[in-house]
Every structure is written in structure tokens, then in C-alpha cells.
C-alpha positions in Angstrom: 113.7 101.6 87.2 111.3 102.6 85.1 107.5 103.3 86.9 108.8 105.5 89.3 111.7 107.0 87.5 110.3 110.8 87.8 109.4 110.3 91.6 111.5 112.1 94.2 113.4 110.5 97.1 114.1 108.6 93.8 116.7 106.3 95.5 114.0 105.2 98.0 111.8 104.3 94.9 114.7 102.5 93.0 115.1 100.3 96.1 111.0 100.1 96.3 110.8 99.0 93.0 113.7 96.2 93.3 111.9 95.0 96.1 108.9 94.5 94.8 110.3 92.3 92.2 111.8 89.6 95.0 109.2 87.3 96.5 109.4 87.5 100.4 106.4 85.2 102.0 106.7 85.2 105.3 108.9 82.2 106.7 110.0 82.1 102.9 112.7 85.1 103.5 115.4 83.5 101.0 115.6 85.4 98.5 115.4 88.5 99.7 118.1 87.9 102.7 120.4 87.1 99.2 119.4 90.5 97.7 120.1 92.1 100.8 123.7 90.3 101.4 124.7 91.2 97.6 123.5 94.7 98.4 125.8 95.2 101.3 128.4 93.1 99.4 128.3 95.3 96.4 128.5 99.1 98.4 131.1 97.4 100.4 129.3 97.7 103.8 129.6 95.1 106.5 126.8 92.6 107.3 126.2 89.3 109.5 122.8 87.5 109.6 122.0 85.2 112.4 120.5 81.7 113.2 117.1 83.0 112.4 117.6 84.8 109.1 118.2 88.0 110.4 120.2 90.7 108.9 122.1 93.6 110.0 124.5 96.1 107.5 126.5 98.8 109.0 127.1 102.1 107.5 130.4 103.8 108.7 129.4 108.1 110.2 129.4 110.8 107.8 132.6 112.7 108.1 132.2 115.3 111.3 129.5 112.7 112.8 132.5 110.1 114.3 131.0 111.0 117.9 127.4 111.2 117.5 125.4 108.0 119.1 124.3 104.9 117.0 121.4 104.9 115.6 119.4 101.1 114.6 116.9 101.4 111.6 115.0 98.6 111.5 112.1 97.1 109.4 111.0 93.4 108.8 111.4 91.8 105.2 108.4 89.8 105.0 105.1 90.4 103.2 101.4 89.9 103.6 100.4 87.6 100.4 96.8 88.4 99.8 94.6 88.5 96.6 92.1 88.7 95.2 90.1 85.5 94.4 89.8 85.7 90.7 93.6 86.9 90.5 96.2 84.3 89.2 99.5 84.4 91.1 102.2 82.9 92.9 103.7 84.8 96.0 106.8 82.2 96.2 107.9 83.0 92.5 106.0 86.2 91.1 106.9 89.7 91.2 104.1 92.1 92.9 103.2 94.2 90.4 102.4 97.9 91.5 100.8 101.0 89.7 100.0 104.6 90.3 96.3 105.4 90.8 95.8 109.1 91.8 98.5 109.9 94.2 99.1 106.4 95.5 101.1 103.2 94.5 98.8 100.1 94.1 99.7 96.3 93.2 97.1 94.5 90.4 94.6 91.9 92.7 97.5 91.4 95.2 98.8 93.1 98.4 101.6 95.7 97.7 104.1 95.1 100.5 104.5 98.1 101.3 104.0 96.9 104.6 107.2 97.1 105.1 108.8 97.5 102.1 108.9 100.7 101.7 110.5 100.9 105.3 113.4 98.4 104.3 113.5 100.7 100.9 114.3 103.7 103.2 117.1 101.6 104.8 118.7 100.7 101.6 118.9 104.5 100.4 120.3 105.3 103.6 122.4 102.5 103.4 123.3 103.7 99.6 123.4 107.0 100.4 127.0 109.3 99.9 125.7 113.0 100.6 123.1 112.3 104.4 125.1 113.8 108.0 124.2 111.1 110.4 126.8 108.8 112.7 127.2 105.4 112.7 124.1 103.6 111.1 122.6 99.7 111.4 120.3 98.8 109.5 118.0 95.8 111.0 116.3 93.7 108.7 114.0 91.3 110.5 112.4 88.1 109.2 108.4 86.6 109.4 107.2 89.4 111.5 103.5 88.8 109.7 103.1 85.4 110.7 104.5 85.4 114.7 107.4 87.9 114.4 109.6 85.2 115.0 112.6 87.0 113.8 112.2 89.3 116.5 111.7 87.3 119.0 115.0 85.0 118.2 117.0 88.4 118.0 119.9 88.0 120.7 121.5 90.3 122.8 124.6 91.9 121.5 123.9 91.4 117.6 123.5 95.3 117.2 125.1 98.0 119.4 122.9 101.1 118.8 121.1 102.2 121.8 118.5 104.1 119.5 115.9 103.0 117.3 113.5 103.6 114.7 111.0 101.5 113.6 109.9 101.9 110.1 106.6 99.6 110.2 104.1 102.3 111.3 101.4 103.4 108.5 100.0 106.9 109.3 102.6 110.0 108.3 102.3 112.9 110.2 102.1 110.7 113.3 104.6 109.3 116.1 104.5 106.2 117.2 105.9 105.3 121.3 104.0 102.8 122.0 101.7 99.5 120.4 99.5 96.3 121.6 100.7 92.8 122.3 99.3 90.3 121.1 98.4 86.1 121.4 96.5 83.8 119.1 94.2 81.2 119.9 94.0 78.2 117.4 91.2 76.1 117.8 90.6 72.3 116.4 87.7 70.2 115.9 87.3 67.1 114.7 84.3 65.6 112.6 82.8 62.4 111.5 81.9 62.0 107.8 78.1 60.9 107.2 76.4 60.2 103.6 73.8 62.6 102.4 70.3 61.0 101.2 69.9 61.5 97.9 66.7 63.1 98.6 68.6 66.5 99.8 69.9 69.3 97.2 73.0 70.6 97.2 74.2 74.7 98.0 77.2 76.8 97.5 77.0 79.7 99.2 80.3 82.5 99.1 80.5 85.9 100.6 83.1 88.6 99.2 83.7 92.0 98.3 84.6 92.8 101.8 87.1 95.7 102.7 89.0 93.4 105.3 92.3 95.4 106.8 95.0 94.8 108.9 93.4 92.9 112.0 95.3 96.1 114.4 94.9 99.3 112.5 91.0 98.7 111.2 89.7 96.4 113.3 87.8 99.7 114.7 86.6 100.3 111.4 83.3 97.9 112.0 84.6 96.2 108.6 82.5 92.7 108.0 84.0 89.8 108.7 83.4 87.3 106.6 83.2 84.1 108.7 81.0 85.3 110.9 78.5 86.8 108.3 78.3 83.4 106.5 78.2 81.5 109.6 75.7 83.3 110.4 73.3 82.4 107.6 74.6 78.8 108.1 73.6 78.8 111.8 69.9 80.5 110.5 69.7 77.9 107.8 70.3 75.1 110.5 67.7 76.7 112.4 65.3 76.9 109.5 65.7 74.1 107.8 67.5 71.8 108.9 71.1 72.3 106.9 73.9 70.0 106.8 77.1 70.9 106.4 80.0 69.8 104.2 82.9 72.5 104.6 83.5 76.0 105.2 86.8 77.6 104.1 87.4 81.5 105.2 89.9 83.9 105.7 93.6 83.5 105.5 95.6 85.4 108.0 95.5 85.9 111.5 96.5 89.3 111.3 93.7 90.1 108.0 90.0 90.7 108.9 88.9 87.7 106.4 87.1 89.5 103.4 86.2 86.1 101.5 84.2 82.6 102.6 82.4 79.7 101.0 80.4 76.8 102.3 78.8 73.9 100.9 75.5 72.6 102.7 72.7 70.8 101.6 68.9 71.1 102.5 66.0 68.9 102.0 64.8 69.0 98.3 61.2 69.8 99.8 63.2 73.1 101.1 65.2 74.5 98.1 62.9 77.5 97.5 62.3 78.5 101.2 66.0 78.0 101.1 66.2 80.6 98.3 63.6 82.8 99.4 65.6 83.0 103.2 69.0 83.8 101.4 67.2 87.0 99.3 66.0 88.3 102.6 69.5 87.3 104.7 71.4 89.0 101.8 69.3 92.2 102.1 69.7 92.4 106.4 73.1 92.0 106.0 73.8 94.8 102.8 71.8 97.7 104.7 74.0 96.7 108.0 77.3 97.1 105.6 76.0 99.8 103.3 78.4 101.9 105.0 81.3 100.6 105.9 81.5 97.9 103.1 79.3 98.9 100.1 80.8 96.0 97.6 79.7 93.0 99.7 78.1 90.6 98.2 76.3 86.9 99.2 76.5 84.5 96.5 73.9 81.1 96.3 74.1 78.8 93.4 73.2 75.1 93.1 76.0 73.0 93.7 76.4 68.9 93.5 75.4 67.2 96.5 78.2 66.5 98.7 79.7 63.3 98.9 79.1 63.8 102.9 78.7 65.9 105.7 79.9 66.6 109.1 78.4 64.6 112.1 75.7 66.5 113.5 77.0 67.0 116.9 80.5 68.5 115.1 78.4 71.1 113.6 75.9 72.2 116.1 79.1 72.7 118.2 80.9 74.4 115.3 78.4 77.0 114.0 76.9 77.6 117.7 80.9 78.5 118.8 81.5 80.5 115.9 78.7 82.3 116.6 79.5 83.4 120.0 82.9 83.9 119.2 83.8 87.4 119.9 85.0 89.1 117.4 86.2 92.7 116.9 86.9 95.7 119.4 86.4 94.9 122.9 87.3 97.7 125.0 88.8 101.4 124.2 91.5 102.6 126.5 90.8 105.3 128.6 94.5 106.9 129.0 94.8 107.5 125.7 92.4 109.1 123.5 90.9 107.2 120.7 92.9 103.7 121.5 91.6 100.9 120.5 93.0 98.7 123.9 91.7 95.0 123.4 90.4 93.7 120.5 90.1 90.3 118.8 89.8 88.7 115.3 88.1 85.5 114.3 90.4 85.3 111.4 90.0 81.4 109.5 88.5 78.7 109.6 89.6 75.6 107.3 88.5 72.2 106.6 90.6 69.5 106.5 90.5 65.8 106.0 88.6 64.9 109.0 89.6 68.2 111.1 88.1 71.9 111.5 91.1 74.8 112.1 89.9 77.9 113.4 92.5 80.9 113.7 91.9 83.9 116.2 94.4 86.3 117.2 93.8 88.8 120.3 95.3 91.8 120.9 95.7 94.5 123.7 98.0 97.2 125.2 97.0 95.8 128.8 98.6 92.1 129.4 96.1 91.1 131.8 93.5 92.2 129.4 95.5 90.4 126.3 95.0 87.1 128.5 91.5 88.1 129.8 90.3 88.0 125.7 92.3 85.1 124.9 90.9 83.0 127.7 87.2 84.4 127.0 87.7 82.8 122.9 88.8 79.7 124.4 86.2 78.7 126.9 83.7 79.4 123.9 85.3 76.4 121.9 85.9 75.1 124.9 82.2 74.3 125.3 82.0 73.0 121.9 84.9 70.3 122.8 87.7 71.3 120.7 91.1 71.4 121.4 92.4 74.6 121.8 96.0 75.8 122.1 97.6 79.0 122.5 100.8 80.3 120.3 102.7 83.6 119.5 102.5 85.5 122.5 104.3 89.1 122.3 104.6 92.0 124.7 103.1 95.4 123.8 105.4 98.2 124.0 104.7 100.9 126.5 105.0 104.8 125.6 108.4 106.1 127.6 107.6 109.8 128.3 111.1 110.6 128.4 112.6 109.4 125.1 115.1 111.5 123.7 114.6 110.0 120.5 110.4 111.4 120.6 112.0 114.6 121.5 113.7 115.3 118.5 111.6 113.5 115.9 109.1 116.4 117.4 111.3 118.9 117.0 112.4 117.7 113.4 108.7 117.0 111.9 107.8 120.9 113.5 111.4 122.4 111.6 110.7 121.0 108.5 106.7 120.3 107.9 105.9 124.2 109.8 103.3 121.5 111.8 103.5 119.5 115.1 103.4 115.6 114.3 100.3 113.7 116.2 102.1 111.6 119.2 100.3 108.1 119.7 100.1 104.3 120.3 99.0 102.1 117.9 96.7 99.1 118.6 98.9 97.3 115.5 101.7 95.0 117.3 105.3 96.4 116.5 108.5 94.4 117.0 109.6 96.9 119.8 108.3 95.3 122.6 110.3 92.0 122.0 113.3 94.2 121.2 113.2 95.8 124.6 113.0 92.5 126.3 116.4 91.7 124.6 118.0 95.6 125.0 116.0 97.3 127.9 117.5 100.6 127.8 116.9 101.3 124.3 114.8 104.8 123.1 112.7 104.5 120.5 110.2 105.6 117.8 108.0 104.8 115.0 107.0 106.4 112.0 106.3 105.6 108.4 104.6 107.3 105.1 100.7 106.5 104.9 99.4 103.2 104.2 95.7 102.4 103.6 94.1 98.7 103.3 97.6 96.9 104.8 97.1 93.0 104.9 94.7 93.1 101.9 94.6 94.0 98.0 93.4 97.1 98.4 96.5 98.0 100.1 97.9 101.5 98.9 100.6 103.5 99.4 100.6 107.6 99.2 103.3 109.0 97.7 103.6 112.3 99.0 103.8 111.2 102.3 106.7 108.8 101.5 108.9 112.4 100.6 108.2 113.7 103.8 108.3 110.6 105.5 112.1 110.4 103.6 112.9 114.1 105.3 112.0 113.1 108.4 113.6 110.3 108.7 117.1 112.2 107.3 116.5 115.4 109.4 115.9 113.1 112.6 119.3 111.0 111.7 120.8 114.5 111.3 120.1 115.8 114.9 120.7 112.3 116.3 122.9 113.7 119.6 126.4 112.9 120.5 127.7 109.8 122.6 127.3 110.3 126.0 131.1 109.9 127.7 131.4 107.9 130.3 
């Protein structure tokens, strides 16, 4: 250990530190499922993993806790694997390499994974632990919750016995979580026709960046640009104006990242370059004063490129840039039983060209299911009218707030002991594996709760490192208080 060797829980950080060394894509869980076996291997704890990847280690109580009730930590193992364009590296082999900038842990050019490791480091000190008072602990480890949360949704009944549990994926400390969105995406394809370009025409590259971006749940309220639908836009003005053909248009990543980068190539009619020019200057402008605020580092790029060896068929991209257009995007509705809840929302996340084939990624979310469907079904009947195909994948429930929890109870009274404060009790518009847990173990109580995390799902995600010591205290003071097993 050696950056975070003076920095107090320093077991939590040891574990943070070792984590970020292990790559852990999402559906690419290997090597950190064999950190986590050796781990439980080597502090002689038990473990099993199931068909899905999976992994649970149990902690014997503390002596004098034998008969308090079991309580389930659980985070999920995968990463977001953003960065920047001009940064060099390889999720599937390279380390994530993090820094301290003024109070907060940073990676260079690339997501930090803090989302969530630094919930699965909290485990593992837990886990490591020989002087915390709490009963019987499990420790759930769940795989590719970023891309579908697929390891949560393979989890089987009777693979842990705890009836409580806390989540350790939530991003805001100081704040309780009972409660988050479910969620669907909506993949859309279109196919195209290749036709030559007359020589006659010039050829454009046109990219738009330094977008803030975010985690499509917890900033999707921030108004943050989204970067398929600005340079569509000036695609769908250009087609207007001048009558620009299209090559390809590659933008965003994730379904769960508001896309911060995109590029197209297009060519125009040579007779058109400086009207072309002349439209982008004034486009770039509109755009900068609507962002000044909320993204102050965006930038549109146009440079002379080679002319294309083709285009898309005209119909394809009439069809393509009118339903990208209309396709909402953002928050859609707030929710009026709890205060400042985002409660439907949607993301136009990517769109990649293929061989002879358009993909186009949205993801919708919303605490209400009929509403989840309503928004899902509103995006499809926009592609729908541009004759794509359009299918309909990952569909999770939210989790609703249970005003009784025992669990909210004493995490309340535990944050108020130790922080002299009362902790913020909320939703979160983010989706959480808890509602796919309950489906599995209804009677389960549980919480929330995490240090603060700014910029998740993108490279300017940071972590603050005073609120991971508190978050550490609450989490031990909460496992400290955890009741004793109801007899039956």
C-alpha cells in the first residue's frame, strides 16, 4: 500500500487500493472472483460462488454477538470502463490508476470504480476485520450489475440466509437510501444501403466533446448535454441546409453513461463548403451559450476529412436523424410523493455504425412501472416510424421505500449518535440491485448507503475521502446495534 498509507479506515483503503489494481469489466468478472476466493481462502472464511459468478464469504459473530440476527452486505464487482478519448488503456488488462486531488481520490483519463469498489473494499475490511461487535456477517459480491445486473437477477433463493441487508452502491453520504427506479432498455436497429459519393462533394469530420456526462440515474437531472443529440442535431440542420450525406456516426458507450463524446463523417457539395463552415461557427456558438452553465468545456470540432468511400441510402438517414431527433431524451416526469425525485427519465445513450447496420442504445428508467413501460413504449414508436427493429432487454423492478424497516430505524439512530446530525432519508432515481433481491427474498429489510461519489460512469468520477471515514463508522456502528434473532 503505498498512496493511501496515511489514510484512516486504512484497512478499507488497503483493500481499495488492491482492487483497483484487478481489472473487473463488466461480464469480464474473472479475475476479481479469483482475488476474492484467495481472500476468503487466505483469512480462512468460508465462501461458495454460484452458476453466475456470484460470490458470497461468511464471517463467523464476534464473541457475545452469537444471537444477534444476520446481516448480508452486499456490493457488485464490476466497473464502469470509461475514458477519456486521447487516454491510452486497456480495462481487460490495466490497473486503474487513482490519485488524490484536494480531498478526493481520482483515476488518470479513466473511471475510478469506485462505483462500487469502495463498497466491496468495506466488505473486505469487515471481512478482515478482528476487533468490530457485529453477528454473523455475509458478504455478497455480485457480478455485471453495470451492464443488466445480471448477477442479481440469476441470484437464487437460499444462497444467503440473512434477512437484513445493506447495499453499499449508493453515492451521496450523509443520506439513506429505501428505495430506487427500475429500469428497461430499448435497443434499436436500422439497416442501410451503401451508395458512392460524386466526386464533386467534399468531405467533413465533425466531433463533439468535453461533455460532463454522468451516471444516466443520479445526473440525468443535471441538464448535462448529450452528445448524440447535440451533433445530430447539427447533422439534421446540415441536411436541411445543404443537403448532407452521411457516412457514420459513432457516440456514446453505455447505456447507463449520458454519452459525453461523438463524431460523424458527412459530405456536402463542394459548391457548399464555406456555407458549410460559416453554419458550423454559428451552430457551435447556439449550442456553447445553451451549455455555458452546465457544461462549460464543450466543444464542436469541424476539419476537412477524405471523402467517404460511401454513404448511407437516403431514405436510411432521413429516418435516422429525423428519429434521433425526436427521441426523447432526459427527465420526463418528477414525482410528486417524494420531494425532489426524479420519477421517469430516459437516456439516448449510443449510437454505432456497423457494417451495413445502425445500433442505437436507450435505457429508460422510473420508480412507477406503468410509467417505466409508458417511456419505453413512447422511444419505440419513434423508431418505430422510421422502420427499425426494435427490441426490448433488461427489465428490472424498482424498489419501493418500506416505512417500517427496522434496519432504516437504526441506521437513523446510528448516523444521529455518532455524526450529532440526522442523515437525509430518500429514494434514488439510480437502479439498485434490491428490487431483484426482494423478488428472490421478499421479507427482507433493507438500506442503502455509501461515502460521496461525484461524476460516476465517467472520468471525472471522484471519490471524497472524508466521507468514506464516516461512511466506515456508520456502517460498523449500524452492524453494532444490528438486534437480536427473533425466537420463534
Amino acid at each position: 500500500m503505498t498512496l493511501f498509507k496515511n489514510m484512516e479506515p486504512g484497512l478499507l483503503w488497503k483493500y481499495f487500493e488492491e482492487i483497483c489494481r484487478i481489472p473487473r469489466p463488466s461480464k469480464k468478472e474473472d479475475k476479481i472472483i479469483d482475488y476474492l476466493i484467495d481472500f476468503a481462502e487466505n483469512h480462512n472464511l468460508e465462501w461458495k460462488k454460484d452458476p453466475a459468478g456470484n460470490i458470497l464469504i461468511t464471517k463467523p459473530p464476534a464473541k457475545q454477538y452469537e444471537n444477534r440476527k444476520t446481516v448480508v452486505l452486499q456490493s457488485h464487482m464490476d466497473m464502469v470502463c470509461e475514458k477519456n478519448s486521447h487516454v491510452k488503456h486497456d480495462f481487460e488488462s490495466d490497473p486503474i490508476l487513482p490519485c488524490i486531488d484536494n480531498g478526493w481520490v481520482k483515476a488518470k483519463g479513466t473511471t475510478l470504480g469506485a462505483d462500487d469498489g469502495i463498497g466491496m473494499a468495506a466488505q473486505l475490511a469487515v471481512l478482515a476485520s478482528d476487533n468490530l461487535q457485529h453477528g454473523k456477517i455475509e458478504c455478497l459480491f455480485t457480478v455485471d450489475e453495470e451492464t443488466g445486473l445480471t448477477g442479481a437477477s440469476a441470484l437464487q433463493p437460499g444462497f444467503f440466509e440473512g434477512d437484513i441487508l445493506i447495499n453499499l452502491d449508493s453515492e451521496d453520504e450523509g443520506e439513506l437510501f429505501t428505495g430506487c427506479a427500475g429500469g428497461i432498455d430499448t435497443l434499436v436497429y436500422l439497416k442501410f444501403d451503401k451508395e458512392d459519393i460524386p466526386p464533386s462533394y467534399r468531405g467533413f469530420k465533425a466531433e463533439v466533446g468535453g461533455l460532463v456526462g454522468g451516471h444516466s440515474g443520479d445526473d440525468i437531472h443535471r441538464g448535462h448535454g448529450n452528445s448524440n443529440k447535440i451533433l445530430n442535431r447539427f447533422l439534421w440542420n446540415l441536411s436541411k441546409r445543404f443537403d448532407m450525406r452521411l457516412a457514420w456516426f459513432n457516440g456514446g458507450n453505455l447505456r447507463n453513461a449520458i454519452p459525453r463524446e461523438a463524431s460523424a463523417v458527412f459530405a456536402v457539395h463542394s459548391d457548399y463548403s464555406e456555407q458549410v463552415t460559416a453554419y458550423y461557427k454559428q451552430f457551435s456558438g447556439i449550442i456553447s451559450h445553451e451549455l455555458s452553465v452546465t457544461d462549460p468545456r464543450f466543444y464542436l470540432s469541424l476539419e476537412p476529412d477524405e471523402l467517404p468511400g460511401h454513404v448511407i441510402d437516403r431514405d436510411t438517414q432521413f429516418n435516422l436523424l429525423n428519429s434521433l431527433y425526436a427521441c426523447p431524451n432526459g427527465v420526463i416526469s418528477w414525482s410528486h410523493k417524494i420531494r425532489n425525485l426524479v420519477e421517469t427519465s430516459t437516456n439516448l445513450a449510443s449510437v454505432k455504425f456497423e457494417e451495413n447496420k445502425i445500433s442505437i442504445s436507450t435505457s429508460q428508467r422510473s420508480s412507477v412501472d406503468s410509467e417505466k413501460a409508458d417511456i419505453s413504449d413512447m422511444v419505440e414508436s419513434v423508431f418505430q416510424l422510421a422502420k427499425a427493429d426494435v427490441r426490448k432487454t433488461g427489465d428490472y423492478p424498482g424498489w419501493e421505500p418500506d416505512d417500517n424497516s427496522q434496519v432504516l430505524r437504526l441506521s437513523e439512530s446510528a448516523y444521529a449518535r455518532l455524526f450529532d446530525q440526522k442523515p437525509e432519508v430518500r429514494a434514488i432515481h439510480a437502479g439498485l440491485e434490491c428490487g431483484l433481491f426482494l423478488e428472490k427474498y421478499p421479507d427482507l429489510d433493507m438500506i442503502s448507503f455509501g461515502p460521496t461519489i461525484k461524476g460516476a460512469h465517467s472520468p471525472d468520477e471522484r471519490l471524497h475521502i472524508e466521507s468514506v471515514s464516516k461512511f466506515w463508522k456508520l456502517l460498523t456502528g449500524v452492524l453494532k446495534d444490528i438486534p437480536v434473532k427473533t425466537k420463534t
